[in-house]
PDB file of N, CA, C and O in Angstrom:
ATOM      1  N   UNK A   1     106.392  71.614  89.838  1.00  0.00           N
ATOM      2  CA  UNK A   1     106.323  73.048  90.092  1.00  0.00           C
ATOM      3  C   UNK A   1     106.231  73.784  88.754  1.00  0.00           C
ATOM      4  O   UNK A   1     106.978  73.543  87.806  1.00  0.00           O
ATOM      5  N   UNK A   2     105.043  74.899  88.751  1.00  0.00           N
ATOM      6  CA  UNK A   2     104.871  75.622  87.692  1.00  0.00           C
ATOM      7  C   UNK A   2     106.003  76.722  87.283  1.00  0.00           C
ATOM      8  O   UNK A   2     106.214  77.528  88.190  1.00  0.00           O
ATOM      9  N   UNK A   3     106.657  76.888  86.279  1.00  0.00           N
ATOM     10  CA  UNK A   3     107.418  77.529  85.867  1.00  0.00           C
ATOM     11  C   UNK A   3     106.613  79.253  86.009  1.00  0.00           C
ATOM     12  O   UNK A   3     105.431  79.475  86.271  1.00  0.00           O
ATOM     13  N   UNK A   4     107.830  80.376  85.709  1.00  0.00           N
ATOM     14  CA  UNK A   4     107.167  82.124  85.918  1.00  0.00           C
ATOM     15  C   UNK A   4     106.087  82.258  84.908  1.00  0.00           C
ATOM     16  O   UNK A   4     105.087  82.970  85.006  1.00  0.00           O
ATOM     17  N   UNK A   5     106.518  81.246  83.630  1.00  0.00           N
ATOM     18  CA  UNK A   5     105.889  81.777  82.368  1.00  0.00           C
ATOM     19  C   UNK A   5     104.954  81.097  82.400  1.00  0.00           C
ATOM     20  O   UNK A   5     104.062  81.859  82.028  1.00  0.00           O
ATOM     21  N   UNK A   6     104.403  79.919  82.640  1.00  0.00           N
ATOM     22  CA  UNK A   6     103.298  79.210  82.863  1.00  0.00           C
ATOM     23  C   UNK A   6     102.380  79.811  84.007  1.00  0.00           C
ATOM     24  O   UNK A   6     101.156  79.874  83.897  1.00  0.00           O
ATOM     25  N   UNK A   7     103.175  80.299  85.252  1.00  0.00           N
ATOM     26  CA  UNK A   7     102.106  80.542  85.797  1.00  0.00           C
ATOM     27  C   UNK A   7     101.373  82.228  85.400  1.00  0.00           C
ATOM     28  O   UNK A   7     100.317  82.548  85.946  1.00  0.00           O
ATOM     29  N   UNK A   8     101.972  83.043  84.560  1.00  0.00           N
ATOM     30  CA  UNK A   8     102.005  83.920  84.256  1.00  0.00           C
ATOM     31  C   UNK A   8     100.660  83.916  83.244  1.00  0.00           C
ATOM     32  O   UNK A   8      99.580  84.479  83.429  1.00  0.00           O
ATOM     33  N   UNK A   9     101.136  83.016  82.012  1.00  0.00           N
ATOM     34  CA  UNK A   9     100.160  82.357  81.408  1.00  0.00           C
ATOM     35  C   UNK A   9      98.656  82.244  81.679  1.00  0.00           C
ATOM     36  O   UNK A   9      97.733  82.826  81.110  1.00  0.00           O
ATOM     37  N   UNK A  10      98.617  81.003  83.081  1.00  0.00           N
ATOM     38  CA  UNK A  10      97.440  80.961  83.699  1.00  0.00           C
ATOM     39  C   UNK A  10      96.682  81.894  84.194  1.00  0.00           C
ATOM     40  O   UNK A  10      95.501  81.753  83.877  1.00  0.00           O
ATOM     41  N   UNK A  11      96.927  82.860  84.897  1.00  0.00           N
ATOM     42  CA  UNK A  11      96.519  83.931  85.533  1.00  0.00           C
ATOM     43  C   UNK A  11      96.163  84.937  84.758  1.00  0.00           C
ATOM     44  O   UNK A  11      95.264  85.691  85.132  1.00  0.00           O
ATOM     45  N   UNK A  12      96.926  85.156  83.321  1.00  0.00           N
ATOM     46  CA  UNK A  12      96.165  86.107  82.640  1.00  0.00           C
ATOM     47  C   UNK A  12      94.490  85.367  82.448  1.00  0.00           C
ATOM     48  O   UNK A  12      93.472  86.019  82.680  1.00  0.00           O
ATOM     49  N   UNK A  13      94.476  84.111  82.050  1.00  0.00           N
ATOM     50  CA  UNK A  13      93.213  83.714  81.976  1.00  0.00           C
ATOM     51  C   UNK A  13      92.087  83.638  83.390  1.00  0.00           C
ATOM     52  O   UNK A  13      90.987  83.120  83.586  1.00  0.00           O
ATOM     53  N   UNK A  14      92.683  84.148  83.895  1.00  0.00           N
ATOM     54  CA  UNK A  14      91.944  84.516  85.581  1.00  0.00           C
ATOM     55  C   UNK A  14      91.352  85.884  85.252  1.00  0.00           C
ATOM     56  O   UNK A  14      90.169  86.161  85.452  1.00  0.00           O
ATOM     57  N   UNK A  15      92.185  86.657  84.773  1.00  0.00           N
ATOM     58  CA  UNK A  15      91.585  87.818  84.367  1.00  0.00           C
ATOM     59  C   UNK A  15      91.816  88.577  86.425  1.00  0.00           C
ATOM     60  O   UNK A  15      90.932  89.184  87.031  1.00  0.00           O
ATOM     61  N   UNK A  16      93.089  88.272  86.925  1.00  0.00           N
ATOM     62  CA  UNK A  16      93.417  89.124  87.838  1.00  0.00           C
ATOM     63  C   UNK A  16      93.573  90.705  87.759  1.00  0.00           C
ATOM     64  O   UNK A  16      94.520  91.037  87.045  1.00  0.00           O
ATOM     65  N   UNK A  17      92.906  91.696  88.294  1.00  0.00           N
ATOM     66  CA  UNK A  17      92.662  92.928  88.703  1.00  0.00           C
ATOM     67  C   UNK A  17      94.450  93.011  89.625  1.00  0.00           C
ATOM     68  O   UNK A  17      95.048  92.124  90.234  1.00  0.00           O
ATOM     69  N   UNK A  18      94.840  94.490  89.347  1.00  0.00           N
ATOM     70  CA  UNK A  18      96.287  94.681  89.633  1.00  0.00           C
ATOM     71  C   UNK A  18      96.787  94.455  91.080  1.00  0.00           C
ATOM     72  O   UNK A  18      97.947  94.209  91.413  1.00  0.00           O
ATOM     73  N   UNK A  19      95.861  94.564  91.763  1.00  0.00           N
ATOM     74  CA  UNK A  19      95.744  94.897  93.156  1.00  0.00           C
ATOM     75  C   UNK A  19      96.019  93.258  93.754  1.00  0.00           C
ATOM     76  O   UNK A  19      96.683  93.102  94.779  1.00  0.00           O
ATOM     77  N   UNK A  20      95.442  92.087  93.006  1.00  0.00           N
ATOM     78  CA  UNK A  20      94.792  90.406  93.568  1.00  0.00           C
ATOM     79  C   UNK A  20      96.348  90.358  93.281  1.00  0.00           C
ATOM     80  O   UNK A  20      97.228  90.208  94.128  1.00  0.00           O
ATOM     81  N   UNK A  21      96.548  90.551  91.600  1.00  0.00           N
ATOM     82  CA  UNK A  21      98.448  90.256  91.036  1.00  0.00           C
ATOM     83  C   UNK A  21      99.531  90.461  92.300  1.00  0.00           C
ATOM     84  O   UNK A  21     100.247  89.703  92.953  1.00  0.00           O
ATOM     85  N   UNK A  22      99.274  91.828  92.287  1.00  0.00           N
ATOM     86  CA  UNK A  22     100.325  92.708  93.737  1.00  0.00           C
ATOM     87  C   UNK A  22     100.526  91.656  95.028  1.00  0.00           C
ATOM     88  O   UNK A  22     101.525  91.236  95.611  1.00  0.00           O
ATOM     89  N   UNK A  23      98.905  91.411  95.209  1.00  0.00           N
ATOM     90  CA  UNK A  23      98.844  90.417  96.443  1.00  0.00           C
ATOM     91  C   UNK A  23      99.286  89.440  96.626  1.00  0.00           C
ATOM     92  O   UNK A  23      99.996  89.146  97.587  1.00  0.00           O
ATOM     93  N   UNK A  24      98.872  88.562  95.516  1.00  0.00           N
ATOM     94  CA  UNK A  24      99.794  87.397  94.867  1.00  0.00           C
ATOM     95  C   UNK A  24     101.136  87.501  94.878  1.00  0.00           C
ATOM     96  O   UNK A  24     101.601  87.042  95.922  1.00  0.00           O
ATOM     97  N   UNK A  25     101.754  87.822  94.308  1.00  0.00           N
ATOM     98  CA  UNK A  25     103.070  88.102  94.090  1.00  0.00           C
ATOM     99  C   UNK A  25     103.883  88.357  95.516  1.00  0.00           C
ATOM    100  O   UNK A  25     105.010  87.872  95.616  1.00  0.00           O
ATOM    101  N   UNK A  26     103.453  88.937  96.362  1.00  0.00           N
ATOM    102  CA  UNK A  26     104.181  89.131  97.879  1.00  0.00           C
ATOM    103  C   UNK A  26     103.439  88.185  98.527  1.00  0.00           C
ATOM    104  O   UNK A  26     103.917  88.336  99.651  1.00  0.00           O
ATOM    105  N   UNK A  27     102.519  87.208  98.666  1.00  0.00           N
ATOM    106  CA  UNK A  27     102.068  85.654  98.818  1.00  0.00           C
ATOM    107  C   UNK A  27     103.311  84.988  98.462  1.00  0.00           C
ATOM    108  O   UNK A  27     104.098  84.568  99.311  1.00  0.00           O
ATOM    109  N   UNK A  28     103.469  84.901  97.346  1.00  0.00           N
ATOM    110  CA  UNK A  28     104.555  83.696  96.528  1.00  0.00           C
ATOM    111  C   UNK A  28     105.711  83.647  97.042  1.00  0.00           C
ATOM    112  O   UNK A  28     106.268  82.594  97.352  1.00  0.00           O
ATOM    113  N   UNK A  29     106.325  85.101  97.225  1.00  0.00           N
ATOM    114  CA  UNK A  29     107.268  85.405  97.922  1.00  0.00           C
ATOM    115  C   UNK A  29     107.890  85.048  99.098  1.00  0.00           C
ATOM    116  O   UNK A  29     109.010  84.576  99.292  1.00  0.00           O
ATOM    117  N   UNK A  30     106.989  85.347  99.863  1.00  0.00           N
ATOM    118  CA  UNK A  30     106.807  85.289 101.428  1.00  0.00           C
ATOM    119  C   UNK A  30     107.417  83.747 101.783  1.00  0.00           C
ATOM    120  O   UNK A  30     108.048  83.614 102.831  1.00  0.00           O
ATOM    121  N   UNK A  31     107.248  82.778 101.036  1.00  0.00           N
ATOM    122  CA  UNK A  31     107.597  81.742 101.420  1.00  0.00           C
ATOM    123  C   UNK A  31     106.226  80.933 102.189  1.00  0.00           C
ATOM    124  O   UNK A  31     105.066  81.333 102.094  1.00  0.00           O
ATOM    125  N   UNK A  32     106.616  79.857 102.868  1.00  0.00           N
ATOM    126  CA  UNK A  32     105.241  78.695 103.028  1.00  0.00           C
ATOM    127  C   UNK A  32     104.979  79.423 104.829  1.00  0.00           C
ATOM    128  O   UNK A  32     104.140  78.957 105.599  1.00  0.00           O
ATOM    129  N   UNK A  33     105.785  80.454 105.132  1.00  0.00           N
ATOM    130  CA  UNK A  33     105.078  80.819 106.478  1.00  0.00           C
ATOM    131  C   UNK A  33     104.365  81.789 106.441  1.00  0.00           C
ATOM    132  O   UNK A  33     104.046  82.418 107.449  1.00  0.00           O
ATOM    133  N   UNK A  34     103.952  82.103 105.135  1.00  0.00           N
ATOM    134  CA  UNK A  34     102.752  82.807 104.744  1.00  0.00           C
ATOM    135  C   UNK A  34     102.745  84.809 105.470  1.00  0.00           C
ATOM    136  O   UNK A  34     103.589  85.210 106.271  1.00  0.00           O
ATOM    137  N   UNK A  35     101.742  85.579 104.975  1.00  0.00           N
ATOM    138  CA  UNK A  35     101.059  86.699 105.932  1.00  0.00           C
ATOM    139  C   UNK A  35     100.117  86.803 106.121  1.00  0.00           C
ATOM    140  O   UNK A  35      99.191  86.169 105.616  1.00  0.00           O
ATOM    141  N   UNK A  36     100.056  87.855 107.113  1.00  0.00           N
ATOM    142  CA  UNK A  36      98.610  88.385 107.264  1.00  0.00           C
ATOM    143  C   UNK A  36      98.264  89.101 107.352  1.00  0.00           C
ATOM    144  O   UNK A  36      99.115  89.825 107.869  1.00  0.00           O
ATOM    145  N   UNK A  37      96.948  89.897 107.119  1.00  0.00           N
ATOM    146  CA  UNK A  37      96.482  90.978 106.083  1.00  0.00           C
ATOM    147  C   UNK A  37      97.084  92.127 107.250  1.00  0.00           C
ATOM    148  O   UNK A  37      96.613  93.192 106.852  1.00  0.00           O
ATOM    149  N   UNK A  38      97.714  92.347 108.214  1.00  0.00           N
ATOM    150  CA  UNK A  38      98.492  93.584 108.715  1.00  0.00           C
ATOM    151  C   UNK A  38     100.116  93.673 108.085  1.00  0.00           C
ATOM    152  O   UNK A  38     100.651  94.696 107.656  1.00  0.00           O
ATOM    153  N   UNK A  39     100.644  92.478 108.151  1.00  0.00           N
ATOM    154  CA  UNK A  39     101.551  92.426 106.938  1.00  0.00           C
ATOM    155  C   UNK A  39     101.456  93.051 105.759  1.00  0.00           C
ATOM    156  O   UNK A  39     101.893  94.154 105.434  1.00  0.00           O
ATOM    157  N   UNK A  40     100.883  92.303 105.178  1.00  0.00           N
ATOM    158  CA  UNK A  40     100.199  92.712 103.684  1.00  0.00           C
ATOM    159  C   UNK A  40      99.965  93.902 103.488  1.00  0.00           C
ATOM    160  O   UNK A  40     100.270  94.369 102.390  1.00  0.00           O
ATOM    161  N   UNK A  41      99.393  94.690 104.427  1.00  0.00           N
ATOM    162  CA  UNK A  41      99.086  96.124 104.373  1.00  0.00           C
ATOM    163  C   UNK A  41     100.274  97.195 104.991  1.00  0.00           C
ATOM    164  O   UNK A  41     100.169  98.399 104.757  1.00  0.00           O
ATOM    165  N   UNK A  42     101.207  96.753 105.654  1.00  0.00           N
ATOM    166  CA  UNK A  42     102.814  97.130 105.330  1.00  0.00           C
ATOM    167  C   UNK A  42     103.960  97.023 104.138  1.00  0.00           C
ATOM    168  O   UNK A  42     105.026  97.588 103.897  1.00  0.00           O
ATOM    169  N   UNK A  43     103.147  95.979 103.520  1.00  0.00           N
ATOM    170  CA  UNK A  43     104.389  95.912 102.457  1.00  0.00           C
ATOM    171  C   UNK A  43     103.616  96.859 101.186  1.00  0.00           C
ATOM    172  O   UNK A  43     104.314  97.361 100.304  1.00  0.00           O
ATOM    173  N   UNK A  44     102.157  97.029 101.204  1.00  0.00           N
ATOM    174  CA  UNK A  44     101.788  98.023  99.858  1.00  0.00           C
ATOM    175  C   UNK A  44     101.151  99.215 100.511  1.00  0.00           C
ATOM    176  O   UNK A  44     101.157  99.461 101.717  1.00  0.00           O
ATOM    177  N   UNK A  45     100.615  99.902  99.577  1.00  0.00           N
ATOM    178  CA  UNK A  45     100.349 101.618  99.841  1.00  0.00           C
ATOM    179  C   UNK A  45      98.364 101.245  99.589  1.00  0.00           C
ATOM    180  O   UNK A  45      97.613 102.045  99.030  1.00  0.00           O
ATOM    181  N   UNK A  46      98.021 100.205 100.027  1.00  0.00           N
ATOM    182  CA  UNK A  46      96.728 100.282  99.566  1.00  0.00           C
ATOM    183  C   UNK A  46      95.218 100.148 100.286  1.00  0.00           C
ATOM    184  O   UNK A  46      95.250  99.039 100.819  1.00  0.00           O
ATOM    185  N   UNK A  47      94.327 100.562 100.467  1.00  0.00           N
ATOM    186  CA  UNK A  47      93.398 101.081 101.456  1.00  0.00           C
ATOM    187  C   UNK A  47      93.098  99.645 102.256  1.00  0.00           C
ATOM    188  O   UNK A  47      92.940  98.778 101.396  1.00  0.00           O
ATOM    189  N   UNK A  48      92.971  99.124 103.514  1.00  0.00           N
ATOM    190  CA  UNK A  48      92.695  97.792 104.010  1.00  0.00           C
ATOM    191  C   UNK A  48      91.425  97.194 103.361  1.00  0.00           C
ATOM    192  O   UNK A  48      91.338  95.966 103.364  1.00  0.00           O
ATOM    193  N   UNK A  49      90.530  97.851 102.860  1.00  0.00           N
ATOM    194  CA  UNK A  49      89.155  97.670 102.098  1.00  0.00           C
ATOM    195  C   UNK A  49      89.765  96.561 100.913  1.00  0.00           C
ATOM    196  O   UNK A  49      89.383  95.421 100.648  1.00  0.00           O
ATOM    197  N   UNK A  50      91.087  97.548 100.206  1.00  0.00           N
ATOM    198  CA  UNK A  50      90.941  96.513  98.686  1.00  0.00           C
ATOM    199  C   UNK A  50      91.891  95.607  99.413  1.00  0.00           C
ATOM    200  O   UNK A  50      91.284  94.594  99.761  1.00  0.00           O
ATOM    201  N   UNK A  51      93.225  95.586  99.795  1.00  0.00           N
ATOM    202  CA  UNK A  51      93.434  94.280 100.507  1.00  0.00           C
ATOM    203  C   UNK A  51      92.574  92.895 100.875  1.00  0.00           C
ATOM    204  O   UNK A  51      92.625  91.735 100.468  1.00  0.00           O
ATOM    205  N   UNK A  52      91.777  93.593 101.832  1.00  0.00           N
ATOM    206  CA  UNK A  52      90.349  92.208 102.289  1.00  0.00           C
ATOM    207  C   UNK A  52      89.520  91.835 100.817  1.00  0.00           C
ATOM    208  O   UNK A  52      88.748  90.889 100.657  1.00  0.00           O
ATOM    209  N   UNK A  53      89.879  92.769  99.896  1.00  0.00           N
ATOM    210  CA  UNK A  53      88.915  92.357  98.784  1.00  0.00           C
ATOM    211  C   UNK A  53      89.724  91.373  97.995  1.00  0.00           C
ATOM    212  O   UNK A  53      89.344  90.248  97.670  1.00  0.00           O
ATOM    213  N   UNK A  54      90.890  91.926  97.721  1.00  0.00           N
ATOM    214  CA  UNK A  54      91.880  90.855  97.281  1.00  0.00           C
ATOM    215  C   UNK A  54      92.036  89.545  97.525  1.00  0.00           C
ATOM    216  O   UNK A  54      92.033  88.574  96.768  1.00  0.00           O
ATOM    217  N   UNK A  55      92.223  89.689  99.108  1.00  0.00           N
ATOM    218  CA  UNK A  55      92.195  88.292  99.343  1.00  0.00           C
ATOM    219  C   UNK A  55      91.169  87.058  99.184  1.00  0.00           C
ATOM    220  O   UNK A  55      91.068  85.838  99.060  1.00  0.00           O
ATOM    221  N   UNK A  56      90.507  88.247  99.275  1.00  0.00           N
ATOM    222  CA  UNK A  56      88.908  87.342  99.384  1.00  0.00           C
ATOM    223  C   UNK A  56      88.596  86.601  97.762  1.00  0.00           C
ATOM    224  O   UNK A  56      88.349  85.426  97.491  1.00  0.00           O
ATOM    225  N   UNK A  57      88.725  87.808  96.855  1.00  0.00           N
ATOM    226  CA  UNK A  57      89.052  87.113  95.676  1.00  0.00           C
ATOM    227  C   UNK A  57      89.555  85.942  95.176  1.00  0.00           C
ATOM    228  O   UNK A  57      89.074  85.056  94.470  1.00  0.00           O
ATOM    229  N   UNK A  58      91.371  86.243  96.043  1.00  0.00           N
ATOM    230  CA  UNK A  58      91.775  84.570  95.516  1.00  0.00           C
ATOM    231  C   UNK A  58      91.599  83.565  96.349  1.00  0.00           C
ATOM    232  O   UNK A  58      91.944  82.404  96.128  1.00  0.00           O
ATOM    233  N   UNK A  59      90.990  84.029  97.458  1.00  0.00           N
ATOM    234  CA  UNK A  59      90.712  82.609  97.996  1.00  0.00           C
ATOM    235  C   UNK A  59      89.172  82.147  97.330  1.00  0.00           C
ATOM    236  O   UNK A  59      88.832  81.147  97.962  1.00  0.00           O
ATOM    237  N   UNK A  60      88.272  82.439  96.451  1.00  0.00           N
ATOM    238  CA  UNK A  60      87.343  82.608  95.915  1.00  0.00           C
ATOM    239  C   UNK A  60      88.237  81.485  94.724  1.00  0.00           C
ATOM    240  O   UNK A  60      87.857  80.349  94.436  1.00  0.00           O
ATOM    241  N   UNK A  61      89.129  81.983  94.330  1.00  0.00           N
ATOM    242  CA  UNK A  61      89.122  81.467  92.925  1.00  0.00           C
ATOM    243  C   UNK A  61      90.559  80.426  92.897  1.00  0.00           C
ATOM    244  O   UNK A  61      91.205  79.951  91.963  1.00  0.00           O
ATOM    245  N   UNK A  62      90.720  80.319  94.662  1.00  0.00           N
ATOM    246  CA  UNK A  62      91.882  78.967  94.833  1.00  0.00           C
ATOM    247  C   UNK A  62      93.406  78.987  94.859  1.00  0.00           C
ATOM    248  O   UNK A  62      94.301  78.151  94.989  1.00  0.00           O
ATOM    249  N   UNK A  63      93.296  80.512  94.652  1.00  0.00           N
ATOM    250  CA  UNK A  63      95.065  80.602  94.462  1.00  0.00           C
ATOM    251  C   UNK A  63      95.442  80.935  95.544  1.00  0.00           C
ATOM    252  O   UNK A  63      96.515  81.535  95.491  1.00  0.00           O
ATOM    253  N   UNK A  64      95.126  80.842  96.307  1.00  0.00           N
ATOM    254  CA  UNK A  64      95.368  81.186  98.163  1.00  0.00           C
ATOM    255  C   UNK A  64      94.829  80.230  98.995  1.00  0.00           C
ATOM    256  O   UNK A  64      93.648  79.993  98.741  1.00  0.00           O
ATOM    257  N   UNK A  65      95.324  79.575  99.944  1.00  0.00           N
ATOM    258  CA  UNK A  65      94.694  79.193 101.117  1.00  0.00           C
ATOM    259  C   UNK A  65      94.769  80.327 102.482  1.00  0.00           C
ATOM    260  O   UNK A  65      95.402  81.376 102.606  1.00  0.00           O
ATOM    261  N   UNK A  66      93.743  79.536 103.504  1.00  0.00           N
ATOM    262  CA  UNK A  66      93.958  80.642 104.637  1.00  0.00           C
ATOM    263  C   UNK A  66      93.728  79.804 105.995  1.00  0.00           C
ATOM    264  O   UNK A  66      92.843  79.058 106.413  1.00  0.00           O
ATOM    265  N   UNK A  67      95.115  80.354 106.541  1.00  0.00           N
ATOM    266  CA  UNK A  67      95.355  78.735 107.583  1.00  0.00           C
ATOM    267  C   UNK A  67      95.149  79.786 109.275  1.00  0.00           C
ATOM    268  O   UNK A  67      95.301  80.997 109.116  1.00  0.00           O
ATOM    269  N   UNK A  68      94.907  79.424 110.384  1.00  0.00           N
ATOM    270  CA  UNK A  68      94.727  79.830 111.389  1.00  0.00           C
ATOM    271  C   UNK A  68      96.753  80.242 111.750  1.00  0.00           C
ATOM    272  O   UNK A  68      97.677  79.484 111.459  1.00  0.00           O
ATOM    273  N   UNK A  69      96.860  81.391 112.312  1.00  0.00           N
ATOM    274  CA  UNK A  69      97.567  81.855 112.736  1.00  0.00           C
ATOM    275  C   UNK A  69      97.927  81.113 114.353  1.00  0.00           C
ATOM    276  O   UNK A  69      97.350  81.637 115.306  1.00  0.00           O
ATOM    277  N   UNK A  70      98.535  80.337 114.542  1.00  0.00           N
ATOM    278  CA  UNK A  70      98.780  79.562 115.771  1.00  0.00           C
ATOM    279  C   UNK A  70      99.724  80.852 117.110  1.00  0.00           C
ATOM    280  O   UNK A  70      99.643  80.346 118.230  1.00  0.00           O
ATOM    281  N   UNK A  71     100.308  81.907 117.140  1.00  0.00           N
ATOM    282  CA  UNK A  71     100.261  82.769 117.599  1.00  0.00           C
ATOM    283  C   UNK A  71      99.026  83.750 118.692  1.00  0.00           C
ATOM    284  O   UNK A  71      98.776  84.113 119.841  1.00  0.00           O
ATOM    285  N   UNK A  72      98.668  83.776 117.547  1.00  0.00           N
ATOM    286  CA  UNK A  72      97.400  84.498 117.909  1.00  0.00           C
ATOM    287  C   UNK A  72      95.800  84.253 116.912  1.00  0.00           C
ATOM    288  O   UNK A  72      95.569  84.941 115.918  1.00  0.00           O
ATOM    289  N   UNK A  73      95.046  83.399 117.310  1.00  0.00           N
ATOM    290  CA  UNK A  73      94.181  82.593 117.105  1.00  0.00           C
ATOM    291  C   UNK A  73      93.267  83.288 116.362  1.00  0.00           C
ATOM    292  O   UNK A  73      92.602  82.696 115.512  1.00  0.00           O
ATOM    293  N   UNK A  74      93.066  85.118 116.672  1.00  0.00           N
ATOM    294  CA  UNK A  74      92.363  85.613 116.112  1.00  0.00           C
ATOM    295  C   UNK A  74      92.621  86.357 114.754  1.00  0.00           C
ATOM    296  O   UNK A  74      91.878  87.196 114.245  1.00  0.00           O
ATOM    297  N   UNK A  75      93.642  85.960 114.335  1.00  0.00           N
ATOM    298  CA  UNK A  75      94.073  86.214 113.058  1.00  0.00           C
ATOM    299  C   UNK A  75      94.075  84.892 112.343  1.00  0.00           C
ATOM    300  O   UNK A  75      94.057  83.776 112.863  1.00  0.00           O
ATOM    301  N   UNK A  76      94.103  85.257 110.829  1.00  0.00           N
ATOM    302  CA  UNK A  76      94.664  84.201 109.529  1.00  0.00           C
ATOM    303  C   UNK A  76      96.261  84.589 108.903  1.00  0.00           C
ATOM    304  O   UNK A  76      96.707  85.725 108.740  1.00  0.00           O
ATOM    305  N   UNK A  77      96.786  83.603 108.686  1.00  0.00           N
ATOM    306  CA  UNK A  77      97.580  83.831 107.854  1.00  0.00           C
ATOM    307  C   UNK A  77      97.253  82.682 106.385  1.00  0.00           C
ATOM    308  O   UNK A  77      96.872  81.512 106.344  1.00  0.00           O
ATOM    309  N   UNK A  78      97.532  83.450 105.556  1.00  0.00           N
ATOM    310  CA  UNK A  78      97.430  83.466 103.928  1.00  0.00           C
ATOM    311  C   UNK A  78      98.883  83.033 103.440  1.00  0.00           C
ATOM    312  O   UNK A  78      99.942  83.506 103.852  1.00  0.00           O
ATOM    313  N   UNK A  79      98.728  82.070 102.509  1.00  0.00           N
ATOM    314  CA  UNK A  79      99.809  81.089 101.967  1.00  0.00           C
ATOM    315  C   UNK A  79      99.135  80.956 100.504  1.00  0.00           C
ATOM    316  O   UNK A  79      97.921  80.979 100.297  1.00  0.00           O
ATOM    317  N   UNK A  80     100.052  80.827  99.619  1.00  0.00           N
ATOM    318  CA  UNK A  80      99.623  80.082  98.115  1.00  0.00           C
ATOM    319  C   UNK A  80      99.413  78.901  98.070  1.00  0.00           C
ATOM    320  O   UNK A  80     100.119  78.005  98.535  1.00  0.00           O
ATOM    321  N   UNK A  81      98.316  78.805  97.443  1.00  0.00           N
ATOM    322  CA  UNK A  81      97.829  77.209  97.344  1.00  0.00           C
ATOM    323  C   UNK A  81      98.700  76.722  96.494  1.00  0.00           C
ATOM    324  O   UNK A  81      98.650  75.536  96.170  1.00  0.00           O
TER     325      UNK A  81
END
């Protein structure tokens, strides 16, 4: 397991935008039962547009997976890779 400062480290070299960080960070949190982007958009103040962009980002660049919501089929829930 990656230490705060290592992974802190890495991610500056990602060159994460504040919004992907934010997202990240309440990802990590959340624990391995993950959210989903109606979650996500309760816990910050930010338009559902950059949310979906966010995510889309890190699942683009691996720091997120996105697993089927077994609840309700027509949602994802989002976990850290």
């Amino acid at each position: 397991m990656m230490s705060n400062e290592q992974l802190q480290e890495e991610l500056k070299d990602l060159k994460l935008t504040k919004s992907q960080m934010i997202v990240l960070d309440i990802l990590r949190t959340s624990g391995k039962n993950g959210v989903t982007p109606k979650q996500l958009l309760d816990k910050v103040s930010f338009a559902p547009r950059t949310v979906r962009y966010a995510l889309r980002k890190l699942l683009k660049k691996k720091l997120i997976k996105r697993v089927p919501c077994l609840q309700d089929m027509r949602q994802w829930i989002y976990v850290p890779a």
